[in-house]
N, C-alpha and C positions, 0 to 999 in steps of 0.2 A: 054730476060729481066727477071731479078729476080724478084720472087713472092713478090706481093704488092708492087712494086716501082711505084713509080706514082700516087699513088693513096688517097696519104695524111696520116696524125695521125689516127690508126686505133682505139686509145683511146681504152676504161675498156668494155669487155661485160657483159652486166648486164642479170641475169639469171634471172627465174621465179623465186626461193627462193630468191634471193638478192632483190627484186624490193617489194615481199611480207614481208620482214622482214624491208623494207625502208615503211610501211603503218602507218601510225598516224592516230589516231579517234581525232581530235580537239573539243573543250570545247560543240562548236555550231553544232557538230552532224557529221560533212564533215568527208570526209575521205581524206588525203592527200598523193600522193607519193614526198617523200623527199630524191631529186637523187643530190641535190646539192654538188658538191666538187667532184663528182666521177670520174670526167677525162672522160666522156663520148663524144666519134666525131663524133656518128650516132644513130639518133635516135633510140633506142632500138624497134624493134617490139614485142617483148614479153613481151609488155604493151599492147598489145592489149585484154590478156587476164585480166587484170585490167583497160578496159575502161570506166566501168561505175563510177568511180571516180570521186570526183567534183573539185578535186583541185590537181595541178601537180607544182612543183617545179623542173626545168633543171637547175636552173643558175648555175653560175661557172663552165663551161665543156666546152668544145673545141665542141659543134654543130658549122654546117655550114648550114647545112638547115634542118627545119622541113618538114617533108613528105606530103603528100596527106591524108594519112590514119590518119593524125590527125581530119578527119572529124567524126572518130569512135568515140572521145570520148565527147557525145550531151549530158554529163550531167558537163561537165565541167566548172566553176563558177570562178577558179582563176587558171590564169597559169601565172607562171615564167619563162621567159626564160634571162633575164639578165645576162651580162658577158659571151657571147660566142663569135664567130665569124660568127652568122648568114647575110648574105648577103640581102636577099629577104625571104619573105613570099611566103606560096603556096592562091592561092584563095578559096582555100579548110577552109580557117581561116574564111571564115565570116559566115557556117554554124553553126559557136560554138552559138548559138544565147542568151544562158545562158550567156555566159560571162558577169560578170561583174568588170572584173580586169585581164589587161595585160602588162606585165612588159618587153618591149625591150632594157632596157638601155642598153648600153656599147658594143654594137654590131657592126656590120659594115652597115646596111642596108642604102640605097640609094633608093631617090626618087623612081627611076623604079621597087623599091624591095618592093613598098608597093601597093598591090594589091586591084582594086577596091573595091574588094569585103570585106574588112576592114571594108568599111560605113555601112555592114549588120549588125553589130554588135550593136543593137539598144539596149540594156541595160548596155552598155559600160559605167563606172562612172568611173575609174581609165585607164588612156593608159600613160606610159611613155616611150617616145622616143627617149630621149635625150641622149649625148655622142655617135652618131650616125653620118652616112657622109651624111643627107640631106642637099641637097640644096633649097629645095622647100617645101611644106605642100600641098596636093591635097586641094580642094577647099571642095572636097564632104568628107571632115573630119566635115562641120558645119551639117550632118545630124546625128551625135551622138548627139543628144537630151538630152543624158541624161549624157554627161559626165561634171563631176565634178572639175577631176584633171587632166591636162594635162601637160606632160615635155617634153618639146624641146627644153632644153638647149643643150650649147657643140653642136651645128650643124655648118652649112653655110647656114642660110637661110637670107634671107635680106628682106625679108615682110612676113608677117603672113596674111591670107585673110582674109577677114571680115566676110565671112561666119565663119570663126574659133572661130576670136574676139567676136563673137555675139553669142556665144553657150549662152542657154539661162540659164544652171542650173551651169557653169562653177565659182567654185572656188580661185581654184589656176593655174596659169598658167605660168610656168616657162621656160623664152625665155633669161635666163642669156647667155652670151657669144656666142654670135650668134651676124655678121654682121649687124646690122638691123639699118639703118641709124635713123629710130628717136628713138631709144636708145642709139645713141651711147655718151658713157663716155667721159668725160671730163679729160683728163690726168690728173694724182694725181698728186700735187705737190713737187716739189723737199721738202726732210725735211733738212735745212741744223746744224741741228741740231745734232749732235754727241750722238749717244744713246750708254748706256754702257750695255754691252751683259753679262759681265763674270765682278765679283768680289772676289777677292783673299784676304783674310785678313793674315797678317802675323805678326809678332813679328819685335820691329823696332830692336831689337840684332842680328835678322836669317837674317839682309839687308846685303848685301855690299856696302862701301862707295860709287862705283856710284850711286846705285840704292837710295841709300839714299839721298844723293844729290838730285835726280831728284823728289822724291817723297818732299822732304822739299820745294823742288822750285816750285811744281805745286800746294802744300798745300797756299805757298803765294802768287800765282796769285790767287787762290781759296777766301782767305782771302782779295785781293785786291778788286774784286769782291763785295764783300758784306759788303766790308764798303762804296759802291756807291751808291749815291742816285741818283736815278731815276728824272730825270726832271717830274712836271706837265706836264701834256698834255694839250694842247692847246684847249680852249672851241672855239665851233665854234660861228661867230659871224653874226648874219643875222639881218641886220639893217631895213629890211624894215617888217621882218614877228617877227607879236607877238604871241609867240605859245606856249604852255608847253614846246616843245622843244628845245625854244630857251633861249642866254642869259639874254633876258630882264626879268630878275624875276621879276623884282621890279611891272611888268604890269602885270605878271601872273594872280593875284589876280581878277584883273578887264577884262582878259579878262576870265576867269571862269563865272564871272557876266553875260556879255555879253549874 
């Protein structure tokens, strides 16, 4: 078998210099690694010697799973991992205890891929999970006390638990486009109205006689149009109720009194 077949997109490796020159000081003091875009498919270990960071940015790269060793880095505050092909979590994620912002959007993770130990995460205020293949929400997600923002939209969940619903400090919570029987939409109605997308103006000399024709004939349906007068519309007539709403004006007056 040829070297490395089988064993997936080996993606960009990211060096010690590359990883220290991707280091941002932000305005509030953090220090952030910014690996986003890199085409990276395995978590780099020569971040380990950049663990004490508080904030990491992966998105946009080809991961499949974050390691174990993501336990190293306990000063960690915001991590991105959005827009990869992560599968599952390791349970090594709920020792980040700082955390309090985690971005899984656009991933593949599956119920079975979200690891108990998720719920440790007790300063969690932001988790986005959405555009993801859950079908379910573990229940012990309502022990995040402290979260503010939750996305789980773009799934397959068809109930959100009550323990979820009832986070006690929860803001926003985003369950757009997910199966969920009492959300579900109401099919938009047909418009059968003819909406015009493109308008061409042109000189009526550059026409040709068909084109002209058609445009003079659709000008005087146009003009037919709006020399029509619209009928009144029919006031409703409720004989036995005297109401502002009705057409007994004449009693309005007296029944104001009343």
């Amino acid at each position: 078998m040829p070297k490395g077949k089988g064993k997936g997109p080996q993606g960009k490796r990211i060096s010690l210099k590359v990883a220290k020159n991707s280091m941002r000081v932000l305005f509030n003091g953090r220090r952030r690694l910014e690996l986003s875009k890199m085409g990276i498919a395995v978590f780099p270990k020569v971040l380990l010697q950049l663990a004490d960071v508080e904030e990491i940015d992966l998105s946009r790269n080809m991961l499949r799973k974050i390691p174990n060793i993501i336990e190293k880095f306990q000063n960690l505050i915001w991590l991105d991992l959005h827009s990869n092909q992560i599968d599952e979590l390791p349970r090594e994620i709920g020792t980040l205890r700082n955390l309090t912002f985690l971005n899984l959007c656009n991933n593949k993770l599956t119920t079975k891929g979200l690891p108990e130990e998720l719920t440790h995460l007790r300063n969690l205020r932001t988790l986005n999970l959405g555009l993801n293949c859950l079908e379910s929400i573990p229940t012990t997600l309502g022990a995040l006390k402290e979260l503010i923002e939750l996305g789980l939209f773009d799934n397959s969940l068809t109930i959100i638990p009550k323990s979820v619903k009832k986070l006690p400090k929860i803001e926003r919570m985003n369950i757009k486009r997910n199966p969920l029987p009492e959300f579900a939409e109401e099919e938009e109605p047909i418009d059968t109205i003819k909406r015009l997308e493109s308008l061409y103006l042109v000189e009526k000399k550059d026409l040709c006689e068909s084109c002209l024709l058609t445009c003079q004939g659709e000008r005087d349906e146009l003009h037919k149009l709006e020399n029509m007068t619209p009928a009144p519309p029919e006031k409703p007539n409720f004989t036995s109720l005297t109401t502002p709403n009705s057409t007994a004006i004449e009693n309005q007056e007296e029944w104001r009194i009343k």
